[in-house]
mmCIF file as Biopython writes it, N, C-alpha, C and O atoms, coordinates in Angstrom:
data_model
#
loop_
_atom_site.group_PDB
_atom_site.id
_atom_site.type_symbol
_atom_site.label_atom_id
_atom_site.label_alt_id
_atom_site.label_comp_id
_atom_site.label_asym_id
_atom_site.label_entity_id
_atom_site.label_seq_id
_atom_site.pdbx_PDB_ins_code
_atom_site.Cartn_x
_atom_site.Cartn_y
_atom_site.Cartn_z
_atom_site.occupancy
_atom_site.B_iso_or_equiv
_atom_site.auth_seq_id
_atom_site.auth_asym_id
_atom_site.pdbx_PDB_model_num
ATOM 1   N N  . UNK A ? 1  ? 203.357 121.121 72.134 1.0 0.0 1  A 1 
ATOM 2   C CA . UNK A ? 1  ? 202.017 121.090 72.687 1.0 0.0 1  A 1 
ATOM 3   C C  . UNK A ? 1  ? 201.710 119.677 73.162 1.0 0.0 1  A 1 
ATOM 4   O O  . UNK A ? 1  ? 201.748 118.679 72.442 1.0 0.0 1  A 1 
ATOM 5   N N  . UNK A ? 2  ? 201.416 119.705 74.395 1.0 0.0 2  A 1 
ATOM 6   C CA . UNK A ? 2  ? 201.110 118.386 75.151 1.0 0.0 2  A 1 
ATOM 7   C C  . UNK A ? 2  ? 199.360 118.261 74.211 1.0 0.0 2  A 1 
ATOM 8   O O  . UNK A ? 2  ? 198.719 119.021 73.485 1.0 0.0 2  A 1 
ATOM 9   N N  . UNK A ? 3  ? 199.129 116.633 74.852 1.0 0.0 3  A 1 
ATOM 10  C CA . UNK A ? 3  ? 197.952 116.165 74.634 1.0 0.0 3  A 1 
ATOM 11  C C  . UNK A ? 3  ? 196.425 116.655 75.264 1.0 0.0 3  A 1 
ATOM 12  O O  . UNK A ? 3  ? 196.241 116.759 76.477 1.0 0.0 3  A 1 
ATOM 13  N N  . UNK A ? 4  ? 195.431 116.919 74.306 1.0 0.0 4  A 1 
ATOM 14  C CA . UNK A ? 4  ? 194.227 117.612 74.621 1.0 0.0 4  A 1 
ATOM 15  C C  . UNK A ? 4  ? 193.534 116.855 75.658 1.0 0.0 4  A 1 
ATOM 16  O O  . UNK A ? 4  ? 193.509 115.624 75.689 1.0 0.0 4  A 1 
ATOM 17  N N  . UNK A ? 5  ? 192.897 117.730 76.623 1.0 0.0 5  A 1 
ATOM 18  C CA . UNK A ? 5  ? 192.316 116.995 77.888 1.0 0.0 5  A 1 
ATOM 19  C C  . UNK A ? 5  ? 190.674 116.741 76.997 1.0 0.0 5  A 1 
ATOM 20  O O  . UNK A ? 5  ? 190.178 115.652 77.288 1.0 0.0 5  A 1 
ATOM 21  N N  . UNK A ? 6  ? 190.121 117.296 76.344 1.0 0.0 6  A 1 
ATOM 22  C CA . UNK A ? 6  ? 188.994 116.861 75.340 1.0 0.0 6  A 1 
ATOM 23  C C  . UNK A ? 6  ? 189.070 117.080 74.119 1.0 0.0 6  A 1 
ATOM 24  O O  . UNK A ? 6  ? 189.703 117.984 73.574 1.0 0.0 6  A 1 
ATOM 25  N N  . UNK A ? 7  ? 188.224 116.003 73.478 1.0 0.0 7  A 1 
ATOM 26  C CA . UNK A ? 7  ? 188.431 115.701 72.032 1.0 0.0 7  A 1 
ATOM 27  C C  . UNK A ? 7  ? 186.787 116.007 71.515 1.0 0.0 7  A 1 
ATOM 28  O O  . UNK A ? 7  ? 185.970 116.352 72.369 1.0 0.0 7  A 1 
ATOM 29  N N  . UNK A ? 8  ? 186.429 115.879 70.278 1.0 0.0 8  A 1 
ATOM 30  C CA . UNK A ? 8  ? 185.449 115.309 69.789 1.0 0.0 8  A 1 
ATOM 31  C C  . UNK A ? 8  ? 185.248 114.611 70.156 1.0 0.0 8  A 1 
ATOM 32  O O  . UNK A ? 8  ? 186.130 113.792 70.413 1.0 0.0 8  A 1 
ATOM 33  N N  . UNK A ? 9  ? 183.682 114.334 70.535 1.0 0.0 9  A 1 
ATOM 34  C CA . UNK A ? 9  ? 183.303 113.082 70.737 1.0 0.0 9  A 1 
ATOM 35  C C  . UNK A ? 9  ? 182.893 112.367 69.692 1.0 0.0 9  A 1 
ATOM 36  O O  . UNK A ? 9  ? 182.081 112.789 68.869 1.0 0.0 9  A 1 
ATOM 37  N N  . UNK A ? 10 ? 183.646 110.782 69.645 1.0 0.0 10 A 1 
ATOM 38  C CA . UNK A ? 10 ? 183.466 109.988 68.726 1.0 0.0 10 A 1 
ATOM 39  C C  . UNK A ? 10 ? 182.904 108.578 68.458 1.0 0.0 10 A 1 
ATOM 40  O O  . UNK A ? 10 ? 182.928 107.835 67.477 1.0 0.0 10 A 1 
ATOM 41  N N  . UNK A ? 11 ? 182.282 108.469 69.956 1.0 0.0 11 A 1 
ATOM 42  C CA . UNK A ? 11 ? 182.013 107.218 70.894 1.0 0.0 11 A 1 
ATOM 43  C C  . UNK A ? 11 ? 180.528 107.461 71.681 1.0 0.0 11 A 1 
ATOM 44  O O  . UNK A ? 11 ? 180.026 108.516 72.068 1.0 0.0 11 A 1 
ATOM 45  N N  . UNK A ? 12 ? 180.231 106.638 71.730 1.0 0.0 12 A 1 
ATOM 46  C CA . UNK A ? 12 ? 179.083 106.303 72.603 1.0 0.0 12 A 1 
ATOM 47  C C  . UNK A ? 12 ? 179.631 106.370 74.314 1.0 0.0 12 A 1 
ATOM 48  O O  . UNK A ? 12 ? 179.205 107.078 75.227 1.0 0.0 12 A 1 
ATOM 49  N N  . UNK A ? 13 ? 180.331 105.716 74.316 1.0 0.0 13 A 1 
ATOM 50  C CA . UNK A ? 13 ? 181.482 105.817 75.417 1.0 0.0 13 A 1 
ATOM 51  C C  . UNK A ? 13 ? 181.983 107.139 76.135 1.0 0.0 13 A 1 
ATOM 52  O O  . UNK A ? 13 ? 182.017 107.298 77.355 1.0 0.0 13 A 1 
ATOM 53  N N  . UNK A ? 14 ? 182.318 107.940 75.297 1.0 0.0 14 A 1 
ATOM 54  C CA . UNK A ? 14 ? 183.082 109.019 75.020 1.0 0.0 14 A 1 
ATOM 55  C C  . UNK A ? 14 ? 181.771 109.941 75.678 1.0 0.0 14 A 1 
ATOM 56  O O  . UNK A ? 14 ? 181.872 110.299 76.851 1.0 0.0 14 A 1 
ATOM 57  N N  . UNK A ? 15 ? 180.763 110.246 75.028 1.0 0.0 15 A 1 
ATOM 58  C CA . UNK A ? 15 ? 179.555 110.972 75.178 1.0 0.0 15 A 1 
ATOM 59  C C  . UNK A ? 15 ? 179.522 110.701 76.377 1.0 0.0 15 A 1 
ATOM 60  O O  . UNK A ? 15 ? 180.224 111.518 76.972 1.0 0.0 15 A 1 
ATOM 61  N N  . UNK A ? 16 ? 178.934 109.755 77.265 1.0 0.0 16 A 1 
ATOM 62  C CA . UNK A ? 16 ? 178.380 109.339 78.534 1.0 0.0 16 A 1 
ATOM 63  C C  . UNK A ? 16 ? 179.507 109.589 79.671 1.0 0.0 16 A 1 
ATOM 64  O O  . UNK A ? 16 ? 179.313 109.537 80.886 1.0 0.0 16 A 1 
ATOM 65  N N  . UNK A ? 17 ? 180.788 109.886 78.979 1.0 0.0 17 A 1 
ATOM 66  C CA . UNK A ? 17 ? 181.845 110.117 80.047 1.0 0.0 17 A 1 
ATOM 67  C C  . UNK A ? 17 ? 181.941 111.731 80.090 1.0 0.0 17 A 1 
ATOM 68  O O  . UNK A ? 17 ? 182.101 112.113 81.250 1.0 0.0 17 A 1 
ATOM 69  N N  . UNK A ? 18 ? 181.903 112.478 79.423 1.0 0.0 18 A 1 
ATOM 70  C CA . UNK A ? 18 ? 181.410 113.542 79.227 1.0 0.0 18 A 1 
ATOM 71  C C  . UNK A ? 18 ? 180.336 114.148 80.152 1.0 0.0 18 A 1 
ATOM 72  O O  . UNK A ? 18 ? 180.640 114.884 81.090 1.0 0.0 18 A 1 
ATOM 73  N N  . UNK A ? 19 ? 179.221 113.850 79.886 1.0 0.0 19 A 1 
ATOM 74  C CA . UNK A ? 19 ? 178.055 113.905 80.039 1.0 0.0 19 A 1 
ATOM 75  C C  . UNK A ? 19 ? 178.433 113.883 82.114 1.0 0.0 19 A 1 
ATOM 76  O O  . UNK A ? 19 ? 178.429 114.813 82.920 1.0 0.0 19 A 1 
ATOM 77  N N  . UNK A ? 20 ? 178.693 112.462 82.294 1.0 0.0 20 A 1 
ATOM 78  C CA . UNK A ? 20 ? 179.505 112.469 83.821 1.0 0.0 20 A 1 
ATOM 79  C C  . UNK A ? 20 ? 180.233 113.656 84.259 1.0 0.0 20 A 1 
ATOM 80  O O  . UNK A ? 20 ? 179.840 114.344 85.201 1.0 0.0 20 A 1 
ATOM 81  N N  . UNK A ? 21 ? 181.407 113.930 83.514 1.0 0.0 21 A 1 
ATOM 82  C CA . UNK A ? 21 ? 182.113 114.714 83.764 1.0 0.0 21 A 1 
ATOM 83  C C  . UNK A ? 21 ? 181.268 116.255 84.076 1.0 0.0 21 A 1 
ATOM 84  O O  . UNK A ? 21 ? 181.165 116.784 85.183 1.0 0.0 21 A 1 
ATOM 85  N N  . UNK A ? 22 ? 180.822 116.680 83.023 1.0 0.0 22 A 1 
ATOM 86  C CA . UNK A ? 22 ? 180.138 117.888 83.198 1.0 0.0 22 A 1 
ATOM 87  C C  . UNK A ? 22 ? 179.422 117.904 84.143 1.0 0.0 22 A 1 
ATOM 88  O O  . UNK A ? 22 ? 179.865 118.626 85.036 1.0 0.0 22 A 1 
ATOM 89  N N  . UNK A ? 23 ? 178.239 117.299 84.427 1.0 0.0 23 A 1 
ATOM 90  C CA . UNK A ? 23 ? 177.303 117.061 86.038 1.0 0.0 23 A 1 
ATOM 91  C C  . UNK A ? 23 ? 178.339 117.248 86.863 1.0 0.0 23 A 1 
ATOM 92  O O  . UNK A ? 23 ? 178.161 118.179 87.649 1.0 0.0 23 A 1 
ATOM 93  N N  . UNK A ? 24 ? 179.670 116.517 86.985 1.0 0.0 24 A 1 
ATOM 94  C CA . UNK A ? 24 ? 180.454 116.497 88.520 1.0 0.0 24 A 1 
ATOM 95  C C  . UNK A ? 24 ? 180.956 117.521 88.424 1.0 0.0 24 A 1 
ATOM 96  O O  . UNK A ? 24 ? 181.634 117.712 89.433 1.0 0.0 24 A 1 
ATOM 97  N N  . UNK A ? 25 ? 181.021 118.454 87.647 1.0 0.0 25 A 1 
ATOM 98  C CA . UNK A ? 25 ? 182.116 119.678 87.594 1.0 0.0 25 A 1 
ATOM 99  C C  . UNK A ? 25 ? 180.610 120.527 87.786 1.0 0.0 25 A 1 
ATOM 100 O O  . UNK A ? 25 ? 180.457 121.326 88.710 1.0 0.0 25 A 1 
ATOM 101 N N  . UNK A ? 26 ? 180.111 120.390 87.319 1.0 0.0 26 A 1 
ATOM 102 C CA . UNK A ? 26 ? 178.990 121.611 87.480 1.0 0.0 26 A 1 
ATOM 103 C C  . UNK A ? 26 ? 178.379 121.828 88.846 1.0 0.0 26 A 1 
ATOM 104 O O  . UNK A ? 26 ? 178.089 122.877 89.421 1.0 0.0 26 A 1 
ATOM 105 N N  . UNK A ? 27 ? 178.243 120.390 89.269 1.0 0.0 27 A 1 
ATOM 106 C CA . UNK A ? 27 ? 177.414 120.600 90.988 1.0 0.0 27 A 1 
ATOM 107 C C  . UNK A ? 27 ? 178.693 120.379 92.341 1.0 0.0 27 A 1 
ATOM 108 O O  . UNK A ? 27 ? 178.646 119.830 93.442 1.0 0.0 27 A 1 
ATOM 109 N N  . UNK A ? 28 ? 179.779 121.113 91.583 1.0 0.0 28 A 1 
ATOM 110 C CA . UNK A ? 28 ? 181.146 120.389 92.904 1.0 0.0 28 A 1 
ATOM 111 C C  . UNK A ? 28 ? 181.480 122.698 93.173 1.0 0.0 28 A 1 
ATOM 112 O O  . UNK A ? 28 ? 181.238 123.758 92.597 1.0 0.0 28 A 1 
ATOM 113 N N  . UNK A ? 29 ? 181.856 122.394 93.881 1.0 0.0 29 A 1 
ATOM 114 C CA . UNK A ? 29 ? 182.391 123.739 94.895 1.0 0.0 29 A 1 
ATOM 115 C C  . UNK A ? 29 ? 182.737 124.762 93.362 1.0 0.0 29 A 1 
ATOM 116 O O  . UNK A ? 29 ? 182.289 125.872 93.076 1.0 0.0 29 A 1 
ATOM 117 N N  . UNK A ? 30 ? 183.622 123.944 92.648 1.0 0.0 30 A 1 
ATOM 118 C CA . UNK A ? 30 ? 184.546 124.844 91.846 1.0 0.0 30 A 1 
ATOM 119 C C  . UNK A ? 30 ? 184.051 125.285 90.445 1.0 0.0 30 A 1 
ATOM 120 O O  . UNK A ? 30 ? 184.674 125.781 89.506 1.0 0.0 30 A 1 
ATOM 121 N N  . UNK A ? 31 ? 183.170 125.064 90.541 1.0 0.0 31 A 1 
ATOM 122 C CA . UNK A ? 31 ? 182.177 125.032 88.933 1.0 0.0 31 A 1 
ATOM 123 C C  . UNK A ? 31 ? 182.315 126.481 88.892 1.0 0.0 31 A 1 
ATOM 124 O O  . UNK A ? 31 ? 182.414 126.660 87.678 1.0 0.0 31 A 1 
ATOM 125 N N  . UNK A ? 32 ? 182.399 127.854 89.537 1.0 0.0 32 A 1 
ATOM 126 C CA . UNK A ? 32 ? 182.624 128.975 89.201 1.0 0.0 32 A 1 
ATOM 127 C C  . UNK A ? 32 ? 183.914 129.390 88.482 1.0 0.0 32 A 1 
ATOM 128 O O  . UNK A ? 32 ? 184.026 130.387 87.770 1.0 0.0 32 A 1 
ATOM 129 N N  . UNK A ? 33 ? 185.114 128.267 88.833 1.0 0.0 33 A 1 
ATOM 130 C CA . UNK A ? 33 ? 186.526 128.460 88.941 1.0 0.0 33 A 1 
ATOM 131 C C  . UNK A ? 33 ? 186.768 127.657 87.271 1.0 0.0 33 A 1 
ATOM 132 O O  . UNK A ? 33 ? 187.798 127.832 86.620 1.0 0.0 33 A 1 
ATOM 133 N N  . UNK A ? 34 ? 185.734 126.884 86.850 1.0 0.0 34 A 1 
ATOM 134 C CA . UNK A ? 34 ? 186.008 125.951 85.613 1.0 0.0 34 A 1 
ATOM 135 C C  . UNK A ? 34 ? 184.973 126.519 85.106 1.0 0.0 34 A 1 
ATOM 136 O O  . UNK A ? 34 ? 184.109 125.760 85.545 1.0 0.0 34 A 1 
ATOM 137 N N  . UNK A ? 35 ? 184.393 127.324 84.481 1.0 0.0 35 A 1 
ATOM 138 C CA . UNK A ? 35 ? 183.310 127.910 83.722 1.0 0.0 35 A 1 
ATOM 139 C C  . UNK A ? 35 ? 183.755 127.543 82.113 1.0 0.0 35 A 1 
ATOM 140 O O  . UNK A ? 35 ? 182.941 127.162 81.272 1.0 0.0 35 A 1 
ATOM 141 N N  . UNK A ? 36 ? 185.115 127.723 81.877 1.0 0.0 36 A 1 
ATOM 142 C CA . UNK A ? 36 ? 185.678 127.382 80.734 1.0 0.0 36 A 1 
ATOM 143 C C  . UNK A ? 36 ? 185.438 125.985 80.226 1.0 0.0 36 A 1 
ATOM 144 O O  . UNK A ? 36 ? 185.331 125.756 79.021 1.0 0.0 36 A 1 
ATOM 145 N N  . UNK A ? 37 ? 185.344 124.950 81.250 1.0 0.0 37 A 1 
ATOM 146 C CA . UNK A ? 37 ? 185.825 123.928 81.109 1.0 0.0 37 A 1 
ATOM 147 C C  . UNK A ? 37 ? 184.041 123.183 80.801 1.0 0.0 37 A 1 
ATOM 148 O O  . UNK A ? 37 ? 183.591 122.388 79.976 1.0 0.0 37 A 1 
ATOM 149 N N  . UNK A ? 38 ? 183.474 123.938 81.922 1.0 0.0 38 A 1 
ATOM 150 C CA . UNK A ? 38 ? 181.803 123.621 81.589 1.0 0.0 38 A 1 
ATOM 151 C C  . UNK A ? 38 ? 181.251 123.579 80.239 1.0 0.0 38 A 1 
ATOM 152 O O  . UNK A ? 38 ? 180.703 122.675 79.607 1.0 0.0 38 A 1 
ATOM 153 N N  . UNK A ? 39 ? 181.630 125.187 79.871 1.0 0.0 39 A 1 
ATOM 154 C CA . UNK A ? 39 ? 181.415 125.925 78.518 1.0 0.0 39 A 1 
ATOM 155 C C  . UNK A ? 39 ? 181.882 124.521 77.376 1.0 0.0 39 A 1 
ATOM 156 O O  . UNK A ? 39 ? 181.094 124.107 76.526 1.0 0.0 39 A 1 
ATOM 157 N N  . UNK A ? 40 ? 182.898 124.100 77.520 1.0 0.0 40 A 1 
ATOM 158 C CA . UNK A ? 40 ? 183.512 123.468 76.309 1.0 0.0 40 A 1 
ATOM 159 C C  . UNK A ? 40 ? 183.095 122.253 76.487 1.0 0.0 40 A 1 
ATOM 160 O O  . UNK A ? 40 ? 182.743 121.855 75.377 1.0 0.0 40 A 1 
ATOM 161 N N  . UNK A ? 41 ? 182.865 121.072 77.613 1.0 0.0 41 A 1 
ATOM 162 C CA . UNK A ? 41 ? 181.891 119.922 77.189 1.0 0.0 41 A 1 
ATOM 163 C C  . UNK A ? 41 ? 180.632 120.443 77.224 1.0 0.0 41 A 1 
ATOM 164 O O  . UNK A ? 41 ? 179.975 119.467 76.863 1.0 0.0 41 A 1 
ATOM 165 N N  . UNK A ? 42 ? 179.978 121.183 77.384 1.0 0.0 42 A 1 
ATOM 166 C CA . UNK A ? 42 ? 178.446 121.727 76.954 1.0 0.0 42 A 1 
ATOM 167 C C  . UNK A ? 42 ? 178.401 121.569 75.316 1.0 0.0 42 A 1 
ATOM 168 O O  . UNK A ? 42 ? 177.741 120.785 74.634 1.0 0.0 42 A 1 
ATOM 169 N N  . UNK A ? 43 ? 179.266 122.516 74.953 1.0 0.0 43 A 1 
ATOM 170 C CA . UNK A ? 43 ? 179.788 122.210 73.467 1.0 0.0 43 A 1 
ATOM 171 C C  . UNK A ? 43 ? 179.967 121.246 72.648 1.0 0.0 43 A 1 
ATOM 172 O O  . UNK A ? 43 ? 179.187 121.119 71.704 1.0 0.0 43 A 1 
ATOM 173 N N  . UNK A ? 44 ? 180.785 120.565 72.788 1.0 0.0 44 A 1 
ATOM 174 C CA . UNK A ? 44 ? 180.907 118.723 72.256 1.0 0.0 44 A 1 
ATOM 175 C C  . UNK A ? 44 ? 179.940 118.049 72.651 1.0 0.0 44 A 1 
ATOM 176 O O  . UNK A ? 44 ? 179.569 117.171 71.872 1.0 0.0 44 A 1 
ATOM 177 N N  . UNK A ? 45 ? 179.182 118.194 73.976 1.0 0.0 45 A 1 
ATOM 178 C CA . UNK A ? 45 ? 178.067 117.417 73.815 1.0 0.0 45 A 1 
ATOM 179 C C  . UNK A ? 45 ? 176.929 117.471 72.792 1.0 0.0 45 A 1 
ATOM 180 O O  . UNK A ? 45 ? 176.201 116.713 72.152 1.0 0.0 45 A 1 
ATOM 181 N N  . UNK A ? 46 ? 177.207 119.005 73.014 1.0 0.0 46 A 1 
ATOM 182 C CA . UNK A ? 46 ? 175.673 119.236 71.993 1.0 0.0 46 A 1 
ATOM 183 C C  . UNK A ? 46 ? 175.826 119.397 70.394 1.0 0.0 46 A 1 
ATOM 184 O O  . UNK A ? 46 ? 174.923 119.337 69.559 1.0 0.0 46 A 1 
ATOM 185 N N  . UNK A ? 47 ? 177.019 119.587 70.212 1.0 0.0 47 A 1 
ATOM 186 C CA . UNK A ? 47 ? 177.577 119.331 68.912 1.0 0.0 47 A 1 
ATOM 187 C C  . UNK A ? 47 ? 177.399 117.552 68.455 1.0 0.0 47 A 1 
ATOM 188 O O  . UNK A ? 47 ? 176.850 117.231 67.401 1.0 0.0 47 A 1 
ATOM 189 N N  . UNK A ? 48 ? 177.856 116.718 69.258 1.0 0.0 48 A 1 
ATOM 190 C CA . UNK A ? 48 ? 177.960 115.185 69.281 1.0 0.0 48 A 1 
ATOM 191 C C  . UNK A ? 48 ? 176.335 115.242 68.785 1.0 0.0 48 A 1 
ATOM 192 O O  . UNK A ? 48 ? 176.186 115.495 67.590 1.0 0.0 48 A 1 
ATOM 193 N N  . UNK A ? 49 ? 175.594 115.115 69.268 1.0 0.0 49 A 1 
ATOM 194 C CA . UNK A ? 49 ? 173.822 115.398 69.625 1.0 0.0 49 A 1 
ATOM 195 C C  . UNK A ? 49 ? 173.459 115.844 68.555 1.0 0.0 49 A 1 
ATOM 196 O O  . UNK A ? 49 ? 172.394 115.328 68.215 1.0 0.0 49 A 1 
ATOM 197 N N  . UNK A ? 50 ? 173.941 116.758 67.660 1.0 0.0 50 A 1 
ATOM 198 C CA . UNK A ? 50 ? 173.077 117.548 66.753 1.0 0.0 50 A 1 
ATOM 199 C C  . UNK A ? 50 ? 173.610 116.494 65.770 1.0 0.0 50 A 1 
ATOM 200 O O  . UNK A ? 50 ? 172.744 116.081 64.999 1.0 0.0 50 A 1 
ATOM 201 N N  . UNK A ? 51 ? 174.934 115.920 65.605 1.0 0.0 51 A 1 
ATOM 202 C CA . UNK A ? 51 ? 175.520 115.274 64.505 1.0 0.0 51 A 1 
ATOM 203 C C  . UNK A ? 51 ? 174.992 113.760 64.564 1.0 0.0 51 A 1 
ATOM 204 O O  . UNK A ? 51 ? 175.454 113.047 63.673 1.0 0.0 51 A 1 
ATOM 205 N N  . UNK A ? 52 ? 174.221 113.227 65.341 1.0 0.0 52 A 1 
ATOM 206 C CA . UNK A ? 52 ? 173.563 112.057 65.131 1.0 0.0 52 A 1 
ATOM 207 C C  . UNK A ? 52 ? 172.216 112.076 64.172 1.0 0.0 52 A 1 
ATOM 208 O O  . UNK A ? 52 ? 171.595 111.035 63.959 1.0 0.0 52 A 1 
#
């Protein structure tokens, strides 16, 4: 098994790159085609969020 394209977020850093990521995937052409991918930093973000 190769290396995970997302982790827990464990960073302040980490969060805000995230946070990027999801906006550009969500408002770009293919956001129907990555629904998975939406779904799962939606997740760690708001998981990160609840655990502060």
């Amino acid at each position: 098994m190769g290396t995970l394209k997302y982790t827990v977020i464990k960073t302040e850093e980490q969060y805000y790159e995230y946070c990027s990521l999801l906006e550009e995937i969500d408002f770009s052409d293919e956001a129907e085609e990555r629904e998975d991918e939406i779904e799962l930093l939606t997740l760690l973000i708001r998981t990160c969020v609840t655990r502060k």
